[in-house]
C-alpha positions in Angstrom: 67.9 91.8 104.2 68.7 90.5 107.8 67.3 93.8 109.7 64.0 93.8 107.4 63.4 89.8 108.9 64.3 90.9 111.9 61.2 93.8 111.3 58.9 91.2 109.9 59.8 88.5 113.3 56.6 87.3 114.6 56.5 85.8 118.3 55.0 83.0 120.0 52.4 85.1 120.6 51.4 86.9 117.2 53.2 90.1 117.6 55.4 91.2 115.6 59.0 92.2 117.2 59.1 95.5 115.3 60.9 97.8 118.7 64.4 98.1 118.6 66.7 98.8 121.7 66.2 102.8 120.6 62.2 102.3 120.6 62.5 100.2 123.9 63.8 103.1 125.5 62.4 105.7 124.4 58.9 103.6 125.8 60.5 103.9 129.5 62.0 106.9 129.4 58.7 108.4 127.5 56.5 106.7 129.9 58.4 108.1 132.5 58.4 112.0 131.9 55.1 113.6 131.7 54.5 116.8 133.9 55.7 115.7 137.2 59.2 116.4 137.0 57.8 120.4 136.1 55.2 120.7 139.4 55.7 118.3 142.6 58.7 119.7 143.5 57.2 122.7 144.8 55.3 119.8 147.2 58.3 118.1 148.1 60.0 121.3 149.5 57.1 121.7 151.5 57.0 118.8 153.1 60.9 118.1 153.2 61.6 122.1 153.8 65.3 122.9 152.5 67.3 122.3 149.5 69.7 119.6 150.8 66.6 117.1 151.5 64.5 118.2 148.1 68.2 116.7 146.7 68.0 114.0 148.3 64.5 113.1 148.4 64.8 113.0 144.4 68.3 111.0 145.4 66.3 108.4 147.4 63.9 107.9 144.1 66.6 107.5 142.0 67.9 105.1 144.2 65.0 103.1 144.1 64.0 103.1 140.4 67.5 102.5 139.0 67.7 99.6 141.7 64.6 98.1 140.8 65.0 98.2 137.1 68.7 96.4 137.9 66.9 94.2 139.4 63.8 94.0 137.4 65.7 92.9 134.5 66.6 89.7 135.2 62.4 88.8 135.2 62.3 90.2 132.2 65.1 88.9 130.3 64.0 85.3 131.6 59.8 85.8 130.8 60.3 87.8 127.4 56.7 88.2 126.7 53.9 90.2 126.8 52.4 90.9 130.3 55.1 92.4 132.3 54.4 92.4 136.1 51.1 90.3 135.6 53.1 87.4 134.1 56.1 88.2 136.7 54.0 87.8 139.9 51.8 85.0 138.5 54.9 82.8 137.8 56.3 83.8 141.4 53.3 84.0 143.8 50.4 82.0 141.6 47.6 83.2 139.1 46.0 85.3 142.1 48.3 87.9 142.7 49.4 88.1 138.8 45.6 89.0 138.3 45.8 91.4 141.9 47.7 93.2 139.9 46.5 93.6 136.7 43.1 94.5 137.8 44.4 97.0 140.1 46.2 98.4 137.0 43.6 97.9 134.8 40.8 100.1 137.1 43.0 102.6 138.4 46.7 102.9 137.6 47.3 102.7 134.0 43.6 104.2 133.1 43.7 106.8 135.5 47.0 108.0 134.9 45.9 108.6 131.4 43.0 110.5 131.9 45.5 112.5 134.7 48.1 113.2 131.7 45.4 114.2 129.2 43.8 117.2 131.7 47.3 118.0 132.3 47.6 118.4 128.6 44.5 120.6 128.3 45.6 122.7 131.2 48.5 124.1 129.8 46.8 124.2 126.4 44.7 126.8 128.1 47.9 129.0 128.5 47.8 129.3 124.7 43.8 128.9 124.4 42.0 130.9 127.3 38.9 129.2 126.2 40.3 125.8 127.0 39.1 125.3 130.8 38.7 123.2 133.2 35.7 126.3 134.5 34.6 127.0 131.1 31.7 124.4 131.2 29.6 122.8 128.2 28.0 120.9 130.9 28.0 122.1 134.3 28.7 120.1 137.0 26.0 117.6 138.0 25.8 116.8 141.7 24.6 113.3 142.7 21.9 114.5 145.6 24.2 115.8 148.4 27.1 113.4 147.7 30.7 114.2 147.4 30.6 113.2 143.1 29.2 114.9 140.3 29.8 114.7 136.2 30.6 117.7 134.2 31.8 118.6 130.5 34.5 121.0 130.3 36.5 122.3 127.5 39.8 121.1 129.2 37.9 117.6 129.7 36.7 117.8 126.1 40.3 118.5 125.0 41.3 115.3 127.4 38.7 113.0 125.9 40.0 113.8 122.1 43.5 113.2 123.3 43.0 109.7 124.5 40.0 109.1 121.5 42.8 109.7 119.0 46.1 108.1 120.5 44.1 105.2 121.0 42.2 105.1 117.8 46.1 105.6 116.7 48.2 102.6 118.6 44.8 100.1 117.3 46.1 100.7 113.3 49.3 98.9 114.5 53.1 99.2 116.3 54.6 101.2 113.7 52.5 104.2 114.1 52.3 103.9 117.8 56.6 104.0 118.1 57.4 106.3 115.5 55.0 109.1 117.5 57.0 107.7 120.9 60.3 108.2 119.2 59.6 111.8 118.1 57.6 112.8 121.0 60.3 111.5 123.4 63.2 113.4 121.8 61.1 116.6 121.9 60.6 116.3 125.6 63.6 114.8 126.5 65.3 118.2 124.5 62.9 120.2 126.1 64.0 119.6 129.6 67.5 119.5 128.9 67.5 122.5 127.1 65.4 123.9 130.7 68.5 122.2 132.6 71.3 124.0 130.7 69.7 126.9 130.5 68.9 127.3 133.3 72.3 126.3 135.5 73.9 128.7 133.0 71.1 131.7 133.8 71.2 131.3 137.6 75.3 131.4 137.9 75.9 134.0 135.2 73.0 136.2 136.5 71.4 135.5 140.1 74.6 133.9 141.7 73.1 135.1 145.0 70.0 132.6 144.7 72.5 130.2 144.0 74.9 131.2 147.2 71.0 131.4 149.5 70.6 127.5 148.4 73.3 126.0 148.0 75.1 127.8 151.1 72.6 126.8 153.2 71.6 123.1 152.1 69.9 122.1 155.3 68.5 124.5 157.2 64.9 124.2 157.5 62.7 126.8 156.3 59.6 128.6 154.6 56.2 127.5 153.9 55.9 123.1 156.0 53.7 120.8 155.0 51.8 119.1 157.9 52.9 115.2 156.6 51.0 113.5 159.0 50.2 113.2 163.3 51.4 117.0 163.1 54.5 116.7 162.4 56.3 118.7 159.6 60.2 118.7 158.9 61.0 120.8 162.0 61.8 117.7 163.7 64.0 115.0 162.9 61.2 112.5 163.1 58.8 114.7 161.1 61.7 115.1 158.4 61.9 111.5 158.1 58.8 111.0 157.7 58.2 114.5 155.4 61.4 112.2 153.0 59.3 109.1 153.0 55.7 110.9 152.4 57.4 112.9 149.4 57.9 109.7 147.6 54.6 109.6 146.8 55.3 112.9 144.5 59.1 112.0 143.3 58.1 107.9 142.2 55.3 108.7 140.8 57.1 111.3 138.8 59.0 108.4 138.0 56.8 105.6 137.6 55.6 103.6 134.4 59.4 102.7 133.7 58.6 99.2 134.0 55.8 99.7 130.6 58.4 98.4 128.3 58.2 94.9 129.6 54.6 94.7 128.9 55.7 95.0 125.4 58.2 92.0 125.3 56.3 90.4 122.7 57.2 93.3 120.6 60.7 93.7 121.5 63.5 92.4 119.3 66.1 90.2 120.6 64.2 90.8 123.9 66.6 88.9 126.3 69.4 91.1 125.2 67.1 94.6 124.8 64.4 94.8 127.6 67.2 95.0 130.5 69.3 97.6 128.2 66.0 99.3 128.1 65.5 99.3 131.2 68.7 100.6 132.7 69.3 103.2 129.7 65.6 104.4 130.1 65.4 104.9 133.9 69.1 105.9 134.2 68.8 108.5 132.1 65.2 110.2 133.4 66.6 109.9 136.7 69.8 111.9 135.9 67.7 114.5 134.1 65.5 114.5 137.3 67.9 115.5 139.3 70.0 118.0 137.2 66.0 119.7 136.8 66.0 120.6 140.6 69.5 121.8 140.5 68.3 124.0 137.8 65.4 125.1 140.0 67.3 125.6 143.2 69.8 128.2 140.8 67.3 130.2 139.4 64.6 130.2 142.2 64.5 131.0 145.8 64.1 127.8 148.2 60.9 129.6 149.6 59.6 130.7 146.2 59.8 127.0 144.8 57.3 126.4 147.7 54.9 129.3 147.1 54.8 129.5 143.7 51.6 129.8 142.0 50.0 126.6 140.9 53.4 124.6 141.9 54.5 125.2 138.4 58.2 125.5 139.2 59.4 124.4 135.7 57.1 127.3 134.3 58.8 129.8 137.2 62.2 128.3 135.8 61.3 129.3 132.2 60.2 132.7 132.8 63.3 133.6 134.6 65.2 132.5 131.5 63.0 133.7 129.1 61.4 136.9 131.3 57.7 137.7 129.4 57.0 134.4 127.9 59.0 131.6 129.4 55.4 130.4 130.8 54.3 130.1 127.2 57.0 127.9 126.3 57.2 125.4 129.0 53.2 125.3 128.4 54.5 123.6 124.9 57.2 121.7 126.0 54.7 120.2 128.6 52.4 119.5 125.9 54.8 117.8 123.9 55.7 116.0 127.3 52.1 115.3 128.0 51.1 113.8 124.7 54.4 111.5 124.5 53.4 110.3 128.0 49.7 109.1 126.8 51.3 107.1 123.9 53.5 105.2 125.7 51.2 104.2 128.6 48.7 103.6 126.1 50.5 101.4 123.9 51.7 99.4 126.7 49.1 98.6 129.3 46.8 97.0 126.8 49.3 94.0 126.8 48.7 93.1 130.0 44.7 93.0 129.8 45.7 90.6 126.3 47.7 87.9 128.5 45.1 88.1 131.1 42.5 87.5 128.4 44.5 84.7 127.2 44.2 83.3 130.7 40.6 83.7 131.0 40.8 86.6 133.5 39.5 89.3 131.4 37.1 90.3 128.5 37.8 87.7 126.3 38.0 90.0 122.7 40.6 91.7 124.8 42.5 88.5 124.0 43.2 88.7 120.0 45.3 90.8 118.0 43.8 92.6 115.1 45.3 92.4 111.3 47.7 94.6 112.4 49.0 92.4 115.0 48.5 94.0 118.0 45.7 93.9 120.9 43.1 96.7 119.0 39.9 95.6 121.8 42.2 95.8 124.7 43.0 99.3 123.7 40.0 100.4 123.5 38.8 99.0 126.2 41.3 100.4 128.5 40.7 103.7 126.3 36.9 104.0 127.2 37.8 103.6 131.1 39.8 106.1 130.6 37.9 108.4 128.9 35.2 107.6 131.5 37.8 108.7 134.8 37.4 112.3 132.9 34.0 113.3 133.8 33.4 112.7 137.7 34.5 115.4 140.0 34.6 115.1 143.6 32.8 117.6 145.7 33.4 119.9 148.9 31.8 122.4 150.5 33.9 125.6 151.3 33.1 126.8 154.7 31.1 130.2 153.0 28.9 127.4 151.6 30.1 127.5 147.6 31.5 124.1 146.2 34.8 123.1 145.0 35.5 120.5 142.5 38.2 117.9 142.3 39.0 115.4 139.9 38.3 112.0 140.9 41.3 110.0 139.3 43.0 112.3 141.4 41.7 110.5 144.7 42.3 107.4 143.6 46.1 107.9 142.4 47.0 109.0 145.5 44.7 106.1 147.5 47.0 103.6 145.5 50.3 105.2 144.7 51.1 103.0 147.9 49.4 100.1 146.7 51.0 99.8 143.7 54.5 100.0 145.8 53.8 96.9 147.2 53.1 95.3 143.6 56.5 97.0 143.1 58.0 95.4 146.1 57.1 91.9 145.2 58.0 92.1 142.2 61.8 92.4 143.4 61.5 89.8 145.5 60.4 87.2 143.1 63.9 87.4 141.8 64.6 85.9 144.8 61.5 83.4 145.1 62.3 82.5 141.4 65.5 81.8 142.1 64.5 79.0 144.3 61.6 77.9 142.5 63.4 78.0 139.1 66.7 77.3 139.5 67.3 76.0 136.6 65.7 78.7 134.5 67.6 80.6 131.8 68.5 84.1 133.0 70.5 85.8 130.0 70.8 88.6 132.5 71.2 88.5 136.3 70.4 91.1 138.7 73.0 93.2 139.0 74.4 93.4 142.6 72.4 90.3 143.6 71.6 90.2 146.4 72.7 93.6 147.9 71.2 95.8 145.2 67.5 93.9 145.3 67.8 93.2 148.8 68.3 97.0 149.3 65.4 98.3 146.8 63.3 95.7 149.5 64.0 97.2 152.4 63.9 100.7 151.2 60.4 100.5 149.9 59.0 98.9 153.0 60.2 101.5 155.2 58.7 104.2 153.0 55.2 101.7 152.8 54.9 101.4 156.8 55.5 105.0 157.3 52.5 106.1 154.3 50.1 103.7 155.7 51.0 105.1 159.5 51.2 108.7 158.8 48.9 108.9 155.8 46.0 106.9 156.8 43.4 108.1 154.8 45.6 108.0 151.1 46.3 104.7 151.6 44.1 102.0 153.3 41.2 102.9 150.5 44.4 101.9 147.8 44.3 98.1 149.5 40.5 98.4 149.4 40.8 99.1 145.6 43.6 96.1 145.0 41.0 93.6 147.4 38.1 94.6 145.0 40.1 92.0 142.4 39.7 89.2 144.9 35.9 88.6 144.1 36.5 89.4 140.5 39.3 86.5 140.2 36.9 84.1 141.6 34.1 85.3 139.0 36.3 85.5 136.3 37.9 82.2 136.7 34.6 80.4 137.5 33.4 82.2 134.0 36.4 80.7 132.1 35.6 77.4 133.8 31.8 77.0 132.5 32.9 78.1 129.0 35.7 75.6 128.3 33.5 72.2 129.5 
């Protein structure tokens, strides 16, 4: 009788705190694994060039996201409602930089993830259905004049747009549909790629010991096919290795990103004081492990320079088809599906939470701010849903130098312009541990950082470092990003002004 009022709970807020500790984490850890764990390795040993630095690259990420999840925690545990980092950085820094961020994830991040994860879906869905394409057009590409952007239908973007047209349609008829697909989805993948892990450790020592003895015997000698990471320089030299470590973040945290999600959720969460930080250290400490027990796997059954060259960077897929010689492709295409689809439904579910505090505040569509009969935020997902759905169609344009075009995906652009961005939204959002803990002293904190101040201190510094070297060395991936975050200045004044006229 207790556990079903503990079901039933409502919040402050309207929600209803239906997610356990098991359905908390399985939102981070699902958010976390899509397909990035199975491709940007094959990046990160270009640009880093041996096995001993792809280690520690991943290392360095781990690092980072278990530390900022310690340390996360404590803003979470105190603030235990929806909104996450918006309501974080507002109570911290003011109601501008709480809405910097939200509009930034709103427009880009959280929307164009999604649309990101969904083509990833119908790309490997196209290893089991040829006709599934991101060539085979119902729409040819439509060029704007001679600009870089055109729209076009393809089967792989129809596939995409029915993905995120049903899991959002899905997470609107309430929480208990949208976490019991999360659950299920999660344990698939999370199998999936531990079943790849044992696998393939056992395959490459039983069977190709000498791949193991060519990269583990020779952790850091640099070799094979460089990446040119910026001002020339590639992992040749110490300084370009540095730099190669620091530019490869981009591929290894975003692999890793969306673990914070959860906490946009809070309103959902039971006993969230307790729960959110648990979440959040289980979650991220358990992806990260798996992370990193996926590249020994790779570096036991592949060749360092093969994991560099292979075709398509699908090194989870090279992986599987040295288990499972003949078809090992086919089945990682499912387990990436599986991955894929989990992914969608956990950035989905959480994201809209945000846009509903910000509503609530008067800085966003104001239907965005009311929960539906099933108590949760049914016009913020959709609205986030059609932006989505939207980042599909444009592709960017380029001219090969024989004169035929190549296409591109434009979310693609602009999660790389503000993968950097969204580290400095990441950044002060450690640091308002410490600027709360002035501000608020007298707060309750059921949880503390862990390690305060050494471990927050040292997430801090790490992340700056890496942010001065990408906006040095990688100029043109990360200025447009702080153009994109700037765009919310204007907006915020709008907005507020809006919110102003209606309430006299």
């Amino acid at each position: 009788m207790a556990e079903s009022q503990v079901v039933t709970e409502e919040s402050n807020e309207g929600f209803i705190r239906g997610l356990s500790l098991l359905d908390s984490t399985m939102i981070v850890a699902g958010s976390m694994i899509g397909s990035g764990i199975f491709i940007v390795s094959a990046d990160i040993a270009r640009q880093v060039g041996s096995p001993g630095w792809l280690l520690v690259v991943w290392l360095v990420t781990g690092f980072l996201t278990i530390g900022a999840a310690l340390s996360y925690g404590e803003l979470a545990a105190m603030m235990p409602r929806a909104g996450g980092m918006y309501v974080y950085l507002k109570e911290a820094y003011g109601p501008l930089w709480g809405f910097l961020y939200g509009w930034t994830h709103f427009l880009v991040i959280q929307t164009a993830t999604i649309a990101a994860v969904s083509i990833a879906f119908a790309r490997f869905l196209g290893i089991l259905v040829p006709s599934v394409s991101e060539t085979n057009y119902l729409m040819a590409p439509v060029r704007f004049g001679s600009s870089s952007y055109a729209f076009s239908l393809s089967t792989a973007q129809l596939v995409g747009v029915v993905m995120i047209v049903f899991l959002t349609f899905m997470n609107t008829r309430g929480l208990k549909l949208g976490k019991l697909v999360q659950n299920v989805f999660t344990f698939a993948k999370t199998g999936s790629l531990i079943a790849l892990i044992v696998l393939g450790i056992v395959v490459g020592v039983v069977y190709y010991p000498e791949i193991g003895k060519s990269n583990f015997g020779d952790l850091w000698t640099v070799r094979g096919s460089l990446q040119d990471v910026g001002h020339g320089l590639t992992a040749t030299v110490a300084m370009g290795l540095f730099v190669g470590i620091c530019v490869a973040q981009t591929n290894s945290l975003f692999s890793a990103d969306a673990w914070h999600n959860v906490t946009f959720t809070a309103g959902e969460v039971k006993d969230p004081k307790r729960n959110l930080p648990l979440s959040l250290l289980l979650g991220t400490g358990g992806v990260i492990a798996l992370y990193l027990l996926a590249n020994v796997a790779y570096l036991l059954t592949l060749r360092f320079e093969d994991i560099q060259n292979v075709a398509s960077d699908r090194v989870g897929s090279a992986t599987a088809e040295v288990i499972f010689p003949g078809f090992g492709a086919t089945l990682m295409a499912i387990a990436i599906m599986i991955s894929t689809f989990g992914c969608n439904n956990g950035l989905i579910i959480a994201g809209p939470r945000a846009y509903y505090t910000m509503a609530k505040d008067g800085l966003f569509f104001k239907a965005a701010g009311h929960l539906n009969k099933f108590h949760v935020p049914a016009w913020a997902i959709v609205i986030q849903g059609i932006w989505a759905v939207f980042y599909v169609f444009p592709k960017t344009v380029k001219e090969n130098p024989d004169g035929t075009l190549a296409y591109g995906n434009l979310y693609g652009d602009l999660l790389t312009y503000v993968i950097s961005s969204a580290l400095i939204f990441y950044i002060l959002a450690i640091l308002a541990v410490f600027v709360l803990r002035a501000k608020q002293p007298d707060a309750e904190r059921p949880y503390k950082a862990f390690g305060y101040p050494i471990i927050p201190a040292l997430y801090i510094i790490g992340a700056s470092i890496i942010l001065v070297v990408l906006f040095v060395y990688q100029t043109t991936a990360t200025w447009p990003g702080l153009v994109i975050v700037l765009t919310g200045v204007p907006v915020y004044f709008i907005w507020k002004g809006m919110s102003a006229k209606a309430a006299a």
